[in-house]
Structure formats: C-alpha cells, structure tokens
C-alpha positions as CSV (number, residue, x, y, z in Angstrom):
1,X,36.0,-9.7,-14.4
2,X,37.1,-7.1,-17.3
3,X,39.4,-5.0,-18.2
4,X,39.3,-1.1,-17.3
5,X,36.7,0.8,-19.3
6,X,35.1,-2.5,-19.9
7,X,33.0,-5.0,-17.7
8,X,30.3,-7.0,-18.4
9,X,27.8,-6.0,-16.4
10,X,27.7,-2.6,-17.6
11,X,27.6,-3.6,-21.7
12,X,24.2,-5.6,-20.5
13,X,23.0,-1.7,-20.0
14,X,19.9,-0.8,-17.6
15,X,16.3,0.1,-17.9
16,X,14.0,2.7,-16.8
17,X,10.3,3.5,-17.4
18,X,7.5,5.5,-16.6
19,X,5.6,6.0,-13.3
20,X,2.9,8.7,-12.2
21,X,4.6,9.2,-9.0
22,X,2.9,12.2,-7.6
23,X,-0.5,11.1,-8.6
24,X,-1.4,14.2,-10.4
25,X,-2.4,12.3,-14.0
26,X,1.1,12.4,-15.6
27,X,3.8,9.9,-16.3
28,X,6.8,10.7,-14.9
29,X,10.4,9.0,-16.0
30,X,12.7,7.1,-13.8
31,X,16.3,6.0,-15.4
32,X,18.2,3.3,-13.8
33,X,22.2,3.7,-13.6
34,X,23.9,0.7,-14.7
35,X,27.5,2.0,-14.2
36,X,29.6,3.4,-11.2
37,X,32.2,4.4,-13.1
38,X,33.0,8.5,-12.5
39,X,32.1,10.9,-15.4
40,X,34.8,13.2,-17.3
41,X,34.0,16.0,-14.4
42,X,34.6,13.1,-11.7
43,X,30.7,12.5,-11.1
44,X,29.1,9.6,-9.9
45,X,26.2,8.6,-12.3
46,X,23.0,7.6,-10.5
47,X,19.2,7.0,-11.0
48,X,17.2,9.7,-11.8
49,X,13.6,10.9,-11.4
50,X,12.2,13.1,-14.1
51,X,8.5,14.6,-13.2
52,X,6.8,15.3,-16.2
53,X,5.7,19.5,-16.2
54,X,2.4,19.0,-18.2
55,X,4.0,21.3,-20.9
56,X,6.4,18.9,-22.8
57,X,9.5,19.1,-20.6
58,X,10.6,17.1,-17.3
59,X,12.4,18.4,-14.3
60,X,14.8,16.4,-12.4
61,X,13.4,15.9,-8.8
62,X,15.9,13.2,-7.9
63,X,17.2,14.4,-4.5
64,X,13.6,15.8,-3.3
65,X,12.5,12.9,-4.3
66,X,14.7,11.1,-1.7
67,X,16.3,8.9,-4.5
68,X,19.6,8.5,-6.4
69,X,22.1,6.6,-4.2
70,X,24.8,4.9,-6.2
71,X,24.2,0.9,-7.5
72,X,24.8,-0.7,-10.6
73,X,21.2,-1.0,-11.4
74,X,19.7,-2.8,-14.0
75,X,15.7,-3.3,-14.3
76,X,12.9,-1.0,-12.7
77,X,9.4,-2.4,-11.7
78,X,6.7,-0.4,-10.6
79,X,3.9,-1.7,-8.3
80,X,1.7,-0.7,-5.4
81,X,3.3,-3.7,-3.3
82,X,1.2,-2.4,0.3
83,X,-2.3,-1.4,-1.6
84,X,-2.0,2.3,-0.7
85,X,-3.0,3.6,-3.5
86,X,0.4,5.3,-4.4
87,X,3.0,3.6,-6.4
88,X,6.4,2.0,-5.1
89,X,9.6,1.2,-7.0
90,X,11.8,-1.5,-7.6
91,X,14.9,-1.9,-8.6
92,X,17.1,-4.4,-9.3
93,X,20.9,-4.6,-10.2
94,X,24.4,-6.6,-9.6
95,X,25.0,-7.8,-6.2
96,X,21.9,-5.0,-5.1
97,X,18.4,-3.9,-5.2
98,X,16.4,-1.8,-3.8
99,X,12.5,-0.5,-3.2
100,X,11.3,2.3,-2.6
101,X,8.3,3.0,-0.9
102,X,6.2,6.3,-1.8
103,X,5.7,8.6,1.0
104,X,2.6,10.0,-0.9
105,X,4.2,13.4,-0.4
106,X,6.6,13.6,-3.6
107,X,9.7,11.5,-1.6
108,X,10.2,8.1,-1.3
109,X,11.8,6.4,2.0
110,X,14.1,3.2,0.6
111,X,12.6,-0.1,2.7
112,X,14.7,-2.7,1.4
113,X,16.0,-3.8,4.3
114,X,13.1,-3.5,6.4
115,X,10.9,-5.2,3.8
116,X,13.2,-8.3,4.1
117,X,15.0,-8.2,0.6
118,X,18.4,-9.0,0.3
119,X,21.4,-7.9,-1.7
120,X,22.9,-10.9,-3.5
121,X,23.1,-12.2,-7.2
122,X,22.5,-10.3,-10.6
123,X,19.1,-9.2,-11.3
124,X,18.1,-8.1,-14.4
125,X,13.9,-7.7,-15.4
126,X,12.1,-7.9,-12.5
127,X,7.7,-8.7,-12.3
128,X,5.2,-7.3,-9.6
129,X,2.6,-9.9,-9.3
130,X,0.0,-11.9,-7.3
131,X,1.3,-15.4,-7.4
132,X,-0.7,-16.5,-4.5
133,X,-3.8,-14.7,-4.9
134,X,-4.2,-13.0,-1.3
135,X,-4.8,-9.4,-2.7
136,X,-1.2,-7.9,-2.5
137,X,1.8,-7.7,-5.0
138,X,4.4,-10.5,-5.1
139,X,7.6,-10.0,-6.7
140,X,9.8,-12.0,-9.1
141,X,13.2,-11.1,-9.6
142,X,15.1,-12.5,-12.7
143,X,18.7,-13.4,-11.9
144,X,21.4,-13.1,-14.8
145,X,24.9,-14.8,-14.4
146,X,27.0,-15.9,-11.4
147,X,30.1,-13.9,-11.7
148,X,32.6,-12.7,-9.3
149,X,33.9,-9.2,-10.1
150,X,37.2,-10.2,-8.9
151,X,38.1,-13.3,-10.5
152,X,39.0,-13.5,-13.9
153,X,36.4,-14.9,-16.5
154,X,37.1,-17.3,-19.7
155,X,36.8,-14.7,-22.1
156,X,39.2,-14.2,-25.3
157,X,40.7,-10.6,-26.2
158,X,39.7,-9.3,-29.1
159,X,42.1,-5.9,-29.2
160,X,42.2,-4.5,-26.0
161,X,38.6,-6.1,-25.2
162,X,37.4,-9.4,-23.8
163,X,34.8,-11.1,-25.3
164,X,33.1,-13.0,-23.0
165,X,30.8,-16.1,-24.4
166,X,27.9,-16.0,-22.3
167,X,27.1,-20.0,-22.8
168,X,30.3,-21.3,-21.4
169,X,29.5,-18.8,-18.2
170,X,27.2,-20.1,-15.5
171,X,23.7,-19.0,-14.8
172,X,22.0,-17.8,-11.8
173,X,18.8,-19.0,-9.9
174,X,16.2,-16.4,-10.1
175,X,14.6,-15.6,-7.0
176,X,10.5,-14.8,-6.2
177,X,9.4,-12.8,-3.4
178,X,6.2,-13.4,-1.4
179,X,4.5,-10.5,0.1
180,X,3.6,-10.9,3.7
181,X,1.9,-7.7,4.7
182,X,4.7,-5.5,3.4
183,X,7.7,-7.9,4.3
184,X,9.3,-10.2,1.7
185,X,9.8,-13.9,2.2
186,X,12.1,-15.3,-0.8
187,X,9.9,-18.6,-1.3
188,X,11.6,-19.0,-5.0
189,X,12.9,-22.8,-4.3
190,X,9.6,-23.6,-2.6
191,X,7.9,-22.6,-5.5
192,X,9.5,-24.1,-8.2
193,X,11.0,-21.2,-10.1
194,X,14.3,-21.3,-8.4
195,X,16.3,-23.5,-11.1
196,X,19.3,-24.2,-11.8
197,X,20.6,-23.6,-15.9
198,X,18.4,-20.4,-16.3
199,X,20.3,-16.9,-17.8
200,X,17.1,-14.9,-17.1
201,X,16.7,-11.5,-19.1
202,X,13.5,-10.4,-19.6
203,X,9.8,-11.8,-17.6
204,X,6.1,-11.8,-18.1
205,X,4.0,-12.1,-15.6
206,X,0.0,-13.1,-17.0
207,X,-2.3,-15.8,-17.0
208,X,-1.3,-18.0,-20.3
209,X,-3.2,-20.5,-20.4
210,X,-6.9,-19.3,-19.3
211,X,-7.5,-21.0,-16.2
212,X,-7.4,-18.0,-14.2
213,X,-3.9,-18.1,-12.2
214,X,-1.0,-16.0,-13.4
215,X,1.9,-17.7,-14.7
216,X,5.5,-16.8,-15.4
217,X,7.5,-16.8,-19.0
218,X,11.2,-16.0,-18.3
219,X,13.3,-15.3,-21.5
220,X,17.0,-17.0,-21.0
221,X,20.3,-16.0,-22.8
222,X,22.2,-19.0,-24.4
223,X,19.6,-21.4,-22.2
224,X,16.1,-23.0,-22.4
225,X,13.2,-20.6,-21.9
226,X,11.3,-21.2,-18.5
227,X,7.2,-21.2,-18.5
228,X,6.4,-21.3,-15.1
229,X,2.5,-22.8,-14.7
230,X,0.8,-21.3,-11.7
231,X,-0.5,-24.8,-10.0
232,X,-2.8,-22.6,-7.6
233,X,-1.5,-24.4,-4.6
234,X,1.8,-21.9,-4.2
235,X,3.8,-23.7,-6.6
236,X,4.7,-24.0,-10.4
237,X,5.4,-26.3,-12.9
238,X,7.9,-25.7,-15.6
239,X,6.6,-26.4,-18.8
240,X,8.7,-24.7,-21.7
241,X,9.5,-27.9,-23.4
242,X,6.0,-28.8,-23.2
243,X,4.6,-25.5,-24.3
244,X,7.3,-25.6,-27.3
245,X,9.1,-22.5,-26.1
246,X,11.8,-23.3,-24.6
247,X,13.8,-23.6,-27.9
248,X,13.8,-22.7,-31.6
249,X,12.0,-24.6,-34.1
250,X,15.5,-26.7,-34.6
251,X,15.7,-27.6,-30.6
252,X,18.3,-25.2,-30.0
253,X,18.6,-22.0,-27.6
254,X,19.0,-18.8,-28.2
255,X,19.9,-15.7,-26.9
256,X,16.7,-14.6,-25.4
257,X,16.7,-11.0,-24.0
258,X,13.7,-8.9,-24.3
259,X,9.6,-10.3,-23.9
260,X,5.9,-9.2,-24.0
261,X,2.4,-10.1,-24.7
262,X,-0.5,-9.6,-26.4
263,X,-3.2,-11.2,-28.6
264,X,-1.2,-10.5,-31.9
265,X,-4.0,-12.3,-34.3
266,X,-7.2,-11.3,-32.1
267,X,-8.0,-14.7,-31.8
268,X,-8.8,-14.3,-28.1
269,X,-5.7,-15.9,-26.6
270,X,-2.7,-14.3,-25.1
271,X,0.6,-14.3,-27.6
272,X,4.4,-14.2,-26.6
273,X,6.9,-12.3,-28.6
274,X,10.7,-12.6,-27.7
275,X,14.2,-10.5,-29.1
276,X,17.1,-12.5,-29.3
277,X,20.8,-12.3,-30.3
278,X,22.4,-11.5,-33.7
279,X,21.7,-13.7,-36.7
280,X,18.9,-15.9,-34.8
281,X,15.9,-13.5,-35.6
282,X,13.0,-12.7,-32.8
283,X,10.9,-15.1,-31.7
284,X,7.0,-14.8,-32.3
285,X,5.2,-17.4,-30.2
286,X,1.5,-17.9,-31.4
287,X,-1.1,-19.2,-28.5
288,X,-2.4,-22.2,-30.0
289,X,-4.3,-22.9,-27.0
290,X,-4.2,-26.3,-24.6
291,X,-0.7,-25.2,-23.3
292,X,1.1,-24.9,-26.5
293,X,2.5,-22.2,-28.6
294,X,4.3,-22.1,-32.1
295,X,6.8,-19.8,-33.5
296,X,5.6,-17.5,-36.2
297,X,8.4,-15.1,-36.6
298,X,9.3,-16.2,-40.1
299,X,5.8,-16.3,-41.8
300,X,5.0,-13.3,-39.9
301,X,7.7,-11.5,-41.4
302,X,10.3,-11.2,-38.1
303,X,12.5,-12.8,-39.0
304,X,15.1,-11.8,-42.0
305,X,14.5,-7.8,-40.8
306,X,16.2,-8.7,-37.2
307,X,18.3,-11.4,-38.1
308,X,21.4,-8.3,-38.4
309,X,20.4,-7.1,-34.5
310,X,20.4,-7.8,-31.2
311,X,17.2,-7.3,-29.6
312,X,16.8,-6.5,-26.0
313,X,13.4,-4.0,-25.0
314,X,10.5,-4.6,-27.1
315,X,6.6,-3.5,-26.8
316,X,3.1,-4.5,-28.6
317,X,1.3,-1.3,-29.3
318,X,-1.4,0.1,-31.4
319,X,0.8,2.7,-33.1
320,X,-2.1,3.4,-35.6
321,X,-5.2,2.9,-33.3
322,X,-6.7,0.1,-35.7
323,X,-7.2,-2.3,-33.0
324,X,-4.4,-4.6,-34.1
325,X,-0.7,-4.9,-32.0
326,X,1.8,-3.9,-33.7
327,X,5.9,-4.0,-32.2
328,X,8.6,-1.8,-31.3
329,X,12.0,-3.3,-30.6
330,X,14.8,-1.7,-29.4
331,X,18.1,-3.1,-30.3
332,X,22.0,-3.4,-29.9
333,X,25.1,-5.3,-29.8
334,X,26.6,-6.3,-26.7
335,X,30.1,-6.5,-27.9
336,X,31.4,-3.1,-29.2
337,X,34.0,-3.9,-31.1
338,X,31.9,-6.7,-33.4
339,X,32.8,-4.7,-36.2
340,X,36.0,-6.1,-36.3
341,X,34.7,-9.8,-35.8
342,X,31.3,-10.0,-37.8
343,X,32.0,-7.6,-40.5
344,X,28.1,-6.4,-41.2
345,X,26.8,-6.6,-37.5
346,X,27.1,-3.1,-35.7
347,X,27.5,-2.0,-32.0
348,X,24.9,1.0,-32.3
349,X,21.4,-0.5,-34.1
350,X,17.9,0.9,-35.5
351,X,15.2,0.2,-33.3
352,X,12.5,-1.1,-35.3
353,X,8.5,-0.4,-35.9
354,X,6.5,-3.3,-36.8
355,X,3.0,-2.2,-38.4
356,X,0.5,-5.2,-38.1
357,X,-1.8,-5.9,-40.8
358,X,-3.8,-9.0,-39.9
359,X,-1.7,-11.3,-41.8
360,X,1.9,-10.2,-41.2
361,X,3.8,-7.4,-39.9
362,X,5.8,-4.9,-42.2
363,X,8.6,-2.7,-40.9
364,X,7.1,0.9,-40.4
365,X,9.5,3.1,-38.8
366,X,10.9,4.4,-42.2
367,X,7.3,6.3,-43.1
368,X,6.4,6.4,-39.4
369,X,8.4,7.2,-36.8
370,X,12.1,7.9,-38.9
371,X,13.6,8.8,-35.6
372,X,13.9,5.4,-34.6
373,X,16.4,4.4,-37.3
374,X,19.1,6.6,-35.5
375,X,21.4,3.8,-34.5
376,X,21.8,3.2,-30.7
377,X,23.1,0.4,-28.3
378,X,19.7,0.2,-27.6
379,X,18.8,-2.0,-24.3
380,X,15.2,-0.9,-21.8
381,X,12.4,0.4,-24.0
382,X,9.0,1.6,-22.3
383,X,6.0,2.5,-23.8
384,X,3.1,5.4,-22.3
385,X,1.1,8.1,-23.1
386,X,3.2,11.2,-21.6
387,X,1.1,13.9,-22.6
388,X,-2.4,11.8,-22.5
389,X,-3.3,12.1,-26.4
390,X,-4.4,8.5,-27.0
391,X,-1.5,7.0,-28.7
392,X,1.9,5.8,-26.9
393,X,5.2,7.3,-26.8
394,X,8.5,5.8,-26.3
395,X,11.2,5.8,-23.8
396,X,14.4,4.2,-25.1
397,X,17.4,3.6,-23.3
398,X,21.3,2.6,-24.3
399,X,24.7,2.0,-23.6
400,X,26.9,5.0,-23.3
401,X,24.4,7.6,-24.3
402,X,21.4,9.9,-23.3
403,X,17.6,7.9,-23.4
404,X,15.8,9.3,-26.0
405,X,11.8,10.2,-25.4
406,X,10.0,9.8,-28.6
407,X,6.4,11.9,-28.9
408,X,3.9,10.4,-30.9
409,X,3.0,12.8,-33.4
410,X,1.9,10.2,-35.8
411,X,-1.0,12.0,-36.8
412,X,-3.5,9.1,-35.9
413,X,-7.3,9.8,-37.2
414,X,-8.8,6.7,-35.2
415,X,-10.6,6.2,-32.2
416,X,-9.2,4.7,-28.7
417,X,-10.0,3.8,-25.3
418,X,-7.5,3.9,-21.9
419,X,-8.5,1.5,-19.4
420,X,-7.2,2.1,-15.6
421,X,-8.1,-0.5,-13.2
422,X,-8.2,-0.4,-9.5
423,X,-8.3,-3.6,-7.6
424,X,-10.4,-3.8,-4.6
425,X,-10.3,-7.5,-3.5
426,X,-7.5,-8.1,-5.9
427,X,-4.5,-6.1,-5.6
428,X,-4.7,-2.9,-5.9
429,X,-3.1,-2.3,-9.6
430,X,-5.0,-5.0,-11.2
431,X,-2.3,-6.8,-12.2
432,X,-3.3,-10.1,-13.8
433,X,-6.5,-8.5,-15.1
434,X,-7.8,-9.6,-19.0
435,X,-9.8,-6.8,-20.5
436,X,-12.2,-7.5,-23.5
437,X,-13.8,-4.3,-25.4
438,X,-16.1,-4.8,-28.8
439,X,-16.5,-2.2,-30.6
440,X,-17.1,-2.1,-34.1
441,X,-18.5,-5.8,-34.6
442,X,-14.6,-6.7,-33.5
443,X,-13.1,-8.2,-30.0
444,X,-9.6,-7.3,-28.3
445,X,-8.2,-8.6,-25.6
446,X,-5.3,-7.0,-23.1
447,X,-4.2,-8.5,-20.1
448,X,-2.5,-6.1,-16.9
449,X,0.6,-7.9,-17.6
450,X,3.7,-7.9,-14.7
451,X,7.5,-7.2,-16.2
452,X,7.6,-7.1,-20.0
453,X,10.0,-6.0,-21.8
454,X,14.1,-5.6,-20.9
455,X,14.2,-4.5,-17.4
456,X,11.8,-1.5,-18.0
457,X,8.3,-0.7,-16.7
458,X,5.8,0.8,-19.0
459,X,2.5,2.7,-19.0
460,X,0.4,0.8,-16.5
461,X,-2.7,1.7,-18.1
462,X,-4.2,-0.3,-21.2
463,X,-4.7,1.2,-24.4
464,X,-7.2,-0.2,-27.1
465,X,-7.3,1.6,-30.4
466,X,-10.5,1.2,-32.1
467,X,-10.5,2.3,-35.5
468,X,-13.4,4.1,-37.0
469,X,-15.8,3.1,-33.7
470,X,-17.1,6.1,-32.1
471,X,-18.2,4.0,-28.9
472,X,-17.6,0.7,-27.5
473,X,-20.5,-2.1,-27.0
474,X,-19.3,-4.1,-24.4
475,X,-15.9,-3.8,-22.1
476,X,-15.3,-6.8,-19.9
477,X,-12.6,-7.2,-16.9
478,X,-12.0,-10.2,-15.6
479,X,-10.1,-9.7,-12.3
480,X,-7.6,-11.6,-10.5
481,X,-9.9,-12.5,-7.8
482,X,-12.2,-14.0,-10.2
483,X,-15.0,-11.2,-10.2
484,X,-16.5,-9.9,-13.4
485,X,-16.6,-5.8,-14.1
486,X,-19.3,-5.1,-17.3
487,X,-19.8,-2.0,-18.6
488,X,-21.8,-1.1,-22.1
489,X,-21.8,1.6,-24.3
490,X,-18.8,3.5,-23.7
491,X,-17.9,6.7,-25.3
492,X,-14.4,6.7,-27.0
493,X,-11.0,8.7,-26.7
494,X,-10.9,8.9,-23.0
495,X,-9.4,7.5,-20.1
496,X,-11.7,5.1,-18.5
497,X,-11.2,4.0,-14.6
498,X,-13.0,0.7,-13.5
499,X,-12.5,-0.2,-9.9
500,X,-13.2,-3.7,-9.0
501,X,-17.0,-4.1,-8.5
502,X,-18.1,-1.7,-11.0
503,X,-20.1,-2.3,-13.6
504,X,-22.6,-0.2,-15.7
C-alpha cells in the first residue's frame, strides 16, 4: 500500500480524548496509537491511559489499567454502552476495534468479541448514541477507505513518497451498531446508513431538525456529505442534498474531515461547522430551520484564514465565557512533502482560535492562546475542563509528535455553569439531550452531542458561559425519552448534575 516509512493509514493520524475513568471528578487522557511501526529503541507504540493527579500532572496507568495492546487505532469514543454508571471505551482503527468495558475498579476487561463487534474495514470517528430510543447506547462507526495493505495503490511518487489522491480511491460503507442488552448487532444496511460512495471522517450524532429523534451528519473526504434523518421507525433517510450539505455552494465536494455542533448565532437551532482540505476553506452550515442549512463560512469570516490548511479536529467553545461559541480547529497536511508540490502550503500547521462576536468570528489565538500557533500535523482535538476551573482546555494530537495539553489560563472574568446529566429512562449519559439556560435576559442552547470532532471524544459535560450573570433564571433539559427536567434560579460557576426526573 506504501512505501517503507510511509503508509496511508498512518499520515490520516489518530485521536484521543478525555474520560473520568475512575470516577473520582477528574478527566483523565486516553491517546490512541495509529502506528505499529517500532520506535528508535525497538518499541512498540500503543494506546495510553493518563489519570489526571489533581495537581497538574498525569501518570500513566496503562497496564494497571488493563489496556494498551498493539492496533493501528484511529478514533476513541466514550459512552456508558450497559448503563452502569461507569464509562466504557471505544476504539476504532484499520482492519480492528476494540471496547473496553470498565471494571469499576481502575481496569478495564476488552469485550469486543463477546459484545459481537467485528474486526473488518477502516474506522475512523466513531458516535455512541440511542438511535432507537430503548434507553441504552448504540454505536456508529464511520468507515474510511477500502484498501488492501498488500496491493499496490494508484498513487504517483513524488521523491521517494506516493501521493495518493484520495478521490480516485474507493470508499467504505460505514457500519452502526445496535445495542441489544450489551451485545452488538451491526443493523447498518437495515437502517439506511450503510451506503455505498461515502469516505467517512468525522460524525455528529444530535437531533437536527427538532422533532425529537437523533440524527446522523457524517463529514466525507473527496464525497458528498451524508445527513442521516432519524425516521423513528429504526431507519433513516439520507438527506444531504436536500438539507444543502452535501456539497459546497458551487455543487462540488470537498474534503470533509473534522465536524461539531452548536447554536453559533443563539437563534435556538442547532448549527454544523465542518474542516476541510487545503485551499477549500471550512465549512459553516447555518440551521435555517425546516430541514435546511446554508453555508456561512465566508461572511462569517472562515473562510480566507483556513483556505492555507487542512482541517481535521475542531470544537465550539466558550473560550471567553460570554455565552457565544466560539471555534478551535486543529490543523495539518496529509502529504508531508507538499512543500515541494504547493509551494505556500506546509506539512506542520497553526491550530486556530476563532473568537465569536455575534456577527462574525475573528482569529484569536495570536492575543489568546499564542501556544496554538506552534505549527503541528495537527489531526484529534478534544476539548474539557482538566482541572475543573470553568473554562476548557485542549488536548491536541498529531502526526509524528507528542499531544500537547493546553491549560486555560485565559484569565476569564465571567460567569459559567457545567451541566452533567444522568439519564434514568434515557440512557444513562444523556446523550441526545438539548439544554436551554437564561440567564441575563439571554437564551443558549447545547445539545449532549455523540462523536464530534476527528476521531476524539471530549468533555462529556456541557459548559455554558454566562457573562456578567451571577445566577441563571431558567435551565431546561429536554431528554431523549421525551421528559422535561426544570430547574430555576441557579447559582453560577459550579458544576450542576440533573438526573432525569429532577426538577426544582
């Protein structure tokens, strides 16, 4: 499939994120391994599990943990798939996967076999979700390219490296997973989500439309975009030529890698934002309500900052707590050598920091967080709150280098709420959940989204920032199953858990 010291699967790069895996009020690290190449000192590299000390550092508690066997991994989801209470992992990779269930005792026993998952195809961002609406986790799976390690594939040598066009290569069928009592059934033909043409990279999993069931946006490279609309009855409708977001605004595809969502304009309806490939710009898809969106990048300000990158991880965050999203991208080249074939584009990229003003978003990172603008072959980016100050911190992760764990020490003066939900007749991590808080006259809205990003789980707690509001007036969760949690007159800066039911 490549030549030594290359391979395609590898340059694609893996994820990681964050995961309170002990329970103890602290988000822990997990990095996938994309490679299985040996290290200098003849090493194999592997996943890794990082528990966070409370005091600023991390201590690697891989093997206790019962983790680290070798893969070429790619994504990492996080989801309480049997409604114990304690965490699980997934992960995905080429030609494997695996998941993890937590023992509830620091270790983790790996069920993949036993949960009925198989080991075939190239998966990439993977989504915990309740398709169905029976109360337990579901899980979709995107699914890359279908490539054979050991047959050659039309790519062109540029020096002593192939440069393989992903658009003349073929794509794979991604694959969803229904939960049967802990046991997977692979119903993704059934379904509807099974098609043929997708490239998948990056998945959402929330409800898009407002009618209650959670849908599915899958961001394709070099192919149309797939949203998947949750009929209700077990099956979905594609609809991303419909919705308008299947393609750019001149009908032609792009190379989508990286996706999240949020309600970018506070207008009350959930937002899509998606990275892409050099010179085509990200994508910002504006909610415009009765099942169609439109693409705001350019008057928003996206678009001539990335048109230079490659975007792959990206997350909406309030990085200055005053209650509008704002974006950080992570970005990177594919090809290393595009130096030598695009003279201006680089390998290693600036991540960028998008501040949101109301009416357009203005790069940040500069005055903001400067750390960012180190260039990396950035690929999985994960947002969360490691030391449980109120604002987010980031996890990025590349090609060919160390991740790098960025503290915010922004200095933020405003006010901010954490939101934890526990599902009682929904599943158990709320997943699919829309949160409304008022607080100072003003509305937000956060859904408990499945997958985002570039195969990299985040912070599974929602964060609102609330600017000079000392309290909130109202905060509203609608849950999966349909109930309704109020609660009124909430005090600020503190971590709030509402269990399905509650209301006050």
């Amino acid at each position: 499939m490549a030549s030594r010291g290359w391979n395609l699967v590898e340059t694609m790069g893996g994820g990681g994120g964050f995961v309170d895996f002990d329970q103890d009020g602290r988000l822990d690290i997990y990095l996938v391994s994309y490679t299985l190449e040996p290290q200098a000192d003849g090493t194999v590299p592997r996943d890794a599990l990082y528990r966070n000390n409370g005091d600023g550092t991390f201590t690697d508690v891989t093997a206790r943990a019962g983790l680290g066997g070798p893969m070429r991994g790619m994504g990492l989801a996080v989801g309480d798939y049997d409604n114990d209470g304690w965490p699980d992992l997934y992960v995905s990779g080429f030609r494997g996967q695996r998941l993890y269930h937590n023992n509830r005792n620091g270790t983790f026993t790996d069920v993949t076999a036993a949960a009925g998952l198989s080991a075939s195809g190239w998966g990439t961002s993977a989504a915990f979700f309740d398709y169905d609406g029976d109360g337990d986790l579901d899980l979709f799976v995107c699914h890359y390219l279908d490539v054979d390690p050991d047959v050659p594939l039309p790519c062109q040598m540029i020096g002593d490296r192939p440069f393989c066009s992903i658009d003349k290569l073929r794509g794979s069928r991604s694959a969803l997973y229904r939960n049967d009592g802990g046991r997977f059934t692979e119903v993704g033909a059934a379904a509807g989500v099974a098609l043929e043409g997708g490239k998948g990279l990056g998945v959402v999993a929330a409800d898009l439309d407002g009618d209650g069931r959670i849908d599915l946006f899958q961001a394709n490279d070099t192919a149309p975009n797939f949203l998947f609309r949750n009929r209700g009855d077990g099956t979905f409708a594609e609809a991303g030529l419909a919705s308008d977001l299947a393609f750019d605004a001149s009908g032609r595809t792009r190379g989508a890698m990286g996706v999240d969502v949020d309600d970018y304009d506070q207008d009350g309806r959930l937002d899509l934002f998606v990275t892409n490939f050099t010179q085509q710009g990200y994508s910002l898809f504006r909610n415009a309500g009765g099942g169609s969106f439109r693409d705001t990048a350019r008057e928003m300000g996206l678009v001539e900052p990335s048109l230079p990158l490659s975007g792959f991880g990206a997350r909406f965050l309030d990085e200055d707590g005053d209650g509008w999203p704002d974006l950080v991208v992570a970005n990177g080249h594919p090809f290393e050598p595009v130096a030598t074939v695009w003279p201006g584009i680089r390998y290693a990229e600036p991540a960028l920091l998008f501040e949101n003003t109301g009416s357009a978003f203005r790069e940040a990172a500069a005055e903001r967080a400067p750390a960012l603008a180190r260039p990396m072959a950035g690929r999985g980016l994960a947002v969360g709150d490691i030391d449980n100050d109120g604002d987010l911190d980031l996890l990025l992760m590349g090609v060919g280098e160390p991740p790098r764990l960025l503290r915010n020490d922004g200095g933020n003066r405003n006010h901010w709420l954490g939101v934890r939900l526990e599902g009682t007749r929904s599943n158990r991590d709320g997943v699919g959940a829309v949160v409304r808080v008022t607080a100072g006259g003003r509305e937000r809205v956060k859904v408990r989204a499945g997958g985002t990003s570039y195969a990299s789980a985040s912070d599974p707690r929602l964060l609102f920032g609330l600017g000079a509001a000392p309290r909130v007036q109202r905060l509203e969760v609608r849950w999966p199953s349909g109930l309704l949690s109020v609660m009124t007159d909430v005090r600020a800066d503190q971590y709030l858990m509402i269990r399905e039911g509650d209301s006050r």
